[in-house]
C-alpha positions in Angstrom: -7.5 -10.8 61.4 -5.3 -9.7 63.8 -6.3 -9.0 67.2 -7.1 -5.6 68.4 -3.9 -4.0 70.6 -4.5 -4.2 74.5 -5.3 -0.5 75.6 -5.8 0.7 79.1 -9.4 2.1 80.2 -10.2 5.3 77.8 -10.8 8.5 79.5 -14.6 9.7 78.6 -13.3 12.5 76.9 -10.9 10.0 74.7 -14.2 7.6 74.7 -16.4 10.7 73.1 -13.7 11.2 70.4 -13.1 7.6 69.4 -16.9 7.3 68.8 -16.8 10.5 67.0 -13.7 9.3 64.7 -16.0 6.2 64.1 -18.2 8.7 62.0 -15.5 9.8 59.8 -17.0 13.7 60.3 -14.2 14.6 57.5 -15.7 12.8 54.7 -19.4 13.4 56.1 -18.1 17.2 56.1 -17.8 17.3 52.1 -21.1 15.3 51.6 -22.9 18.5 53.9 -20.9 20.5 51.6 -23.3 19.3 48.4 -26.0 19.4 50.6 -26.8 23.1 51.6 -26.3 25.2 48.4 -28.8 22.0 46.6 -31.2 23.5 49.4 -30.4 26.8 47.9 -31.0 26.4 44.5 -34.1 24.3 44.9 -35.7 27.1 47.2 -35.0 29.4 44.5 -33.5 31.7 48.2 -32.7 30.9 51.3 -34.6 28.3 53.0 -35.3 28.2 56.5 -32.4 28.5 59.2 -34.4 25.6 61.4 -34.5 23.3 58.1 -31.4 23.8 57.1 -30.2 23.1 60.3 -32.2 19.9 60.9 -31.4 18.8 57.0 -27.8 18.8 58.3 -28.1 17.1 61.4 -30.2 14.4 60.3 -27.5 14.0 57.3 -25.0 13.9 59.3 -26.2 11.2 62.0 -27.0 9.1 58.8 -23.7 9.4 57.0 -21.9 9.1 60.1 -23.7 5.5 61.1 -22.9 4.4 57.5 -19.7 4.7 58.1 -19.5 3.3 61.6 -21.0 0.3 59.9 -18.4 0.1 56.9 -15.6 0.4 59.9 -17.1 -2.8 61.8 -17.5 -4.5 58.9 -13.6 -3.5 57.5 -11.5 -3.7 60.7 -9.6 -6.4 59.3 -8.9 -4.6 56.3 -7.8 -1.4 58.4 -5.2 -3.5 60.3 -3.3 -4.2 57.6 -3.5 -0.6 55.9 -1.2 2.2 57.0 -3.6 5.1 56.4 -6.3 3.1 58.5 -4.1 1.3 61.1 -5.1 3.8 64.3 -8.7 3.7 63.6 -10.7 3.0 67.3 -11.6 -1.1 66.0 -8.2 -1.8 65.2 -6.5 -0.2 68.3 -9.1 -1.5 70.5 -10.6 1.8 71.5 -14.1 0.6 70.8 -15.1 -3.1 70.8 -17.2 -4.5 67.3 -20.4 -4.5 69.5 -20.0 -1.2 71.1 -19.3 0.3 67.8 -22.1 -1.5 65.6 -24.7 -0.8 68.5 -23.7 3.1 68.1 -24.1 3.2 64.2 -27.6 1.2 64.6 -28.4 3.8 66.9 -27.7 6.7 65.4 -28.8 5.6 61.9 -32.6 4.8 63.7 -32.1 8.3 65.1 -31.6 10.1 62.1 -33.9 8.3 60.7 -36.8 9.7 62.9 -35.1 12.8 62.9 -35.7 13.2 59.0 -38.8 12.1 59.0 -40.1 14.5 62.0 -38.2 17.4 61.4 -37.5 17.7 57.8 -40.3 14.6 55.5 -40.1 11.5 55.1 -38.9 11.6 51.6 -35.6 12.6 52.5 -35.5 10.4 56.0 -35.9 7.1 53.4 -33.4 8.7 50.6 -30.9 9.1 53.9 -31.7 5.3 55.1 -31.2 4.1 51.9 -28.0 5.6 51.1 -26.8 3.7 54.2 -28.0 0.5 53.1 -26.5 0.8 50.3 -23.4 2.1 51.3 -23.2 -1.2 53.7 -25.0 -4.1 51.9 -23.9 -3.2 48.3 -20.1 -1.8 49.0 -18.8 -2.8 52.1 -20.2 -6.0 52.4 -20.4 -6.9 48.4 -18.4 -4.4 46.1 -15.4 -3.6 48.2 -13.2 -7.1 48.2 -14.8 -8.4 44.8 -15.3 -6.0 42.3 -12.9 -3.3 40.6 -16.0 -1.2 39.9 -16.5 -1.2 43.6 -16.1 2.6 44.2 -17.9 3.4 41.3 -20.7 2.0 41.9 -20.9 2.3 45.9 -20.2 6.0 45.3 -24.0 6.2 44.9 -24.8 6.3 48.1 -22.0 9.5 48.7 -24.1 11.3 45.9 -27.4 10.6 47.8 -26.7 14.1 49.8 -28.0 16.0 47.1 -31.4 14.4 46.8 -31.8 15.0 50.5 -30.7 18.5 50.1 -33.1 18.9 47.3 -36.2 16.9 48.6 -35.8 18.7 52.1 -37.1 21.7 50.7 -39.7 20.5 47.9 -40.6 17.2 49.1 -39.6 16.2 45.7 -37.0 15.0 43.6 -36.7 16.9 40.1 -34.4 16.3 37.1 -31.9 18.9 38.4 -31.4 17.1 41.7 -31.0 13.9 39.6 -28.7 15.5 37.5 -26.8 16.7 40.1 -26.9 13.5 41.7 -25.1 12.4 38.5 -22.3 15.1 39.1 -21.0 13.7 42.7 -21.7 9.9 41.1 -19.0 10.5 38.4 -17.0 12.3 40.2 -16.1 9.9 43.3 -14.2 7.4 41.0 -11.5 9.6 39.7 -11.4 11.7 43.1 -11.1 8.4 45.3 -8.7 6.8 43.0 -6.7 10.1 43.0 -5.8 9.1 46.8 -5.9 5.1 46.2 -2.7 5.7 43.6 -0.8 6.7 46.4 -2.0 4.0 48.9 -2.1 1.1 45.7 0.1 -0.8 47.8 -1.7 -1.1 51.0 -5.1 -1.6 49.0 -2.8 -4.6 47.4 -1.3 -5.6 50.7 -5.4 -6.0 52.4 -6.9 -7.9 48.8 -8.5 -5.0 48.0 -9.3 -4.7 43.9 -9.3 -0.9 44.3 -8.4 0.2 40.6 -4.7 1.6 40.9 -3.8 -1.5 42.8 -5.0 -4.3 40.0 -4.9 -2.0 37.2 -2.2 -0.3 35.8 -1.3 3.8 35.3 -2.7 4.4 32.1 -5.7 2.3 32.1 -6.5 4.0 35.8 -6.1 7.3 34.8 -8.2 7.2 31.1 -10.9 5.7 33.3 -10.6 9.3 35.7 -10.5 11.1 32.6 -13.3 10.0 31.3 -15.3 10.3 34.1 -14.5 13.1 34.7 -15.7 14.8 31.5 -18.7 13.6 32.3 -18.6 15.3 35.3 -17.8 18.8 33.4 -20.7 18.0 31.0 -23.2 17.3 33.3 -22.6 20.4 35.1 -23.3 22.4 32.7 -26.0 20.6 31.7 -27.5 21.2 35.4 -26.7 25.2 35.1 -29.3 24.7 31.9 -32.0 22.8 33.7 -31.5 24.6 37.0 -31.5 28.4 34.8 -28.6 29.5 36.4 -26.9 32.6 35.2 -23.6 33.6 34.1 -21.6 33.6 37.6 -22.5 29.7 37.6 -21.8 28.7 33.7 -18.5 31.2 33.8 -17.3 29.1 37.3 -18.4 25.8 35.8 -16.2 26.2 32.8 -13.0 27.7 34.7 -13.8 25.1 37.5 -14.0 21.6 34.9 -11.0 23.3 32.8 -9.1 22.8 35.8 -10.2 19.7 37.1 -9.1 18.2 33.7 -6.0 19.3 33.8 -5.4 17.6 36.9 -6.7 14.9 35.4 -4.0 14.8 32.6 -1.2 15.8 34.6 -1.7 12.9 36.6 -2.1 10.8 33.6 1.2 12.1 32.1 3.2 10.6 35.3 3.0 8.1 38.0 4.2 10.7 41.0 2.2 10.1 44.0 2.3 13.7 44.6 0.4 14.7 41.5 -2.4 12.8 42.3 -2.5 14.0 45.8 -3.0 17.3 44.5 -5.4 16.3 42.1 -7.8 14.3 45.0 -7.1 17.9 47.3 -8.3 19.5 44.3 -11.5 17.4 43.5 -12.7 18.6 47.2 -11.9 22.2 46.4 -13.7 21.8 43.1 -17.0 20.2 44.2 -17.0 22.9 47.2 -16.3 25.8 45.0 -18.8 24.4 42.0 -21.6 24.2 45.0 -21.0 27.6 46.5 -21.3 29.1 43.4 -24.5 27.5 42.5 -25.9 29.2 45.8 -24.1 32.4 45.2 -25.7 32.7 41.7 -29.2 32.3 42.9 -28.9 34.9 45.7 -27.0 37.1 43.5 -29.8 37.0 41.0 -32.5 37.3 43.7 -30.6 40.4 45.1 -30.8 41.9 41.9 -34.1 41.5 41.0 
């Protein structure tokens, strides 16, 4: 691995920030996203400003530790990728022991968080997404196994269990099923983005699928996924009982996300699948809101 560039003494405001970019708040950002309107649905209302609140802190802190971890672990992988070469490990920003004694910290902190403020259902569901997320991705999946982001995107579908159980102490076949949704979808949104960085995943060793595999076989396997994904969305709108705002933006919502899908499939432009990953987030964020929408609406109109 090549050594970390020489950098001159960090101001604290620069220190703050390269800490914070250690959490990677943007992808923590779209698992709160899942997390919210879950508390929504399963309260059947509004739950409690204070638990929503400390449901999203503690999820937050835990997610963001994860992910200081998987940069500790990765930094020699990052310093050889373009999208990743200016993270705070590889520019020398943040030592390895700095940065692991930060994610420790913060993950024993959300920890106790959880499990004070919220139960300790969902402070054990948060801890072991992150162990997951580090023992069976980082440290086993990522460099061995083209079914790595498939199967490590487990712990980025965890969210919704927390979301769920922070309001009922409980984890029911909706929140499973939902749990199911953000499982099937991570593959073809994350390998929407990898087709465009193939090269640099092929440049670090990294069996990500666009970069070992070629077009077609790729994009059938983001197809398929994601009809699963359409199909189990509609299967949560029957066991959740949502009404017809929810099964009407379901449908519009997986129409679309297939089509991206194909239209990717149909061509190798890098471009396309950009669009299609920036439309996966849109999808999942507009396929949660409504979920939440639908339940207030109905309660409203009761």
């Amino acid at each position: 691995m090549a050594s970390p560039a020489i950098v001159p003494p960090l101001s604290p405001s620069a220190k703050v920030a390269a800490y914070v970019a250690l959490m990677k708040l943007r992808v923590v950002e779209l698992l709160l996203v899942t997390t919210v309107p879950v508390m929504v649905v399963a309260n059947d209302g509004m739950p409690s400003l204070w638990l929503m609140v400390a449901t999203v802190v503690g999820g937050t802190l835990s997610a963001g530790g994860a992910n200081a971890i998987n940069m500790v672990v990765d930094r020699d992988i990052d310093a050889l990728m373009e999208r990743t070469k200016n993270r705070p490990l590889v520019t020398g920003a943040i030592t390895p022991r700095a940065a692991l004694t930060f994610a420790v910290g913060i993950e024993v902190l959300a920890f106790v968080w959880l499990a004070v403020f919220v139960n300790l259902l969902s402070a054990v569901l948060a801890l072991g997404a992150c162990c997951f997320y580090v023992f069976v991705y980082t440290l086993w999946l990522k460099r061995t196994s083209t079914q790595n982001i498939v199967i490590g995107g487990a712990a980025g579908a965890v969210p919704v269990l927390i979301g769920w159980s922070s309001v009922t102490s409980s984890v029911s076949w909706s929140a499973v099923v939902l749990f199911g949704v953000i499982f099937f979808w991570t593959p073809p949104h994350f390998w929407a983005l990898a087709i465009k960085y193939k090269d640099d995943y092929g440049k670090a060793g990294v069996p990500m699928l666009p970069a070992v595999a070629d077009h077609r076989t790729t994009t059938l396997k983001m197809l398929l996924y994601s009809v699963v994904v359409v199909v189990l969305t509609l299967v949560f709108g029957w066991t959740a009982g949502l009404g017809v705002l929810y099964w009407v933006s379901a449908v519009v919502l997986g129409a679309l996300f297939l089509w991206f899908c194909w239209d990717v499939r149909r061509t190798e432009e890098p471009a396309k699948a950009i669009r299609l990953f920036t439309f996966s987030i849109t999808y999942v964020t507009l396929l949660f809101g409504v979920m939440a929408a639908d339940v207030l609406l109905r309660n409203a109109l009761a």
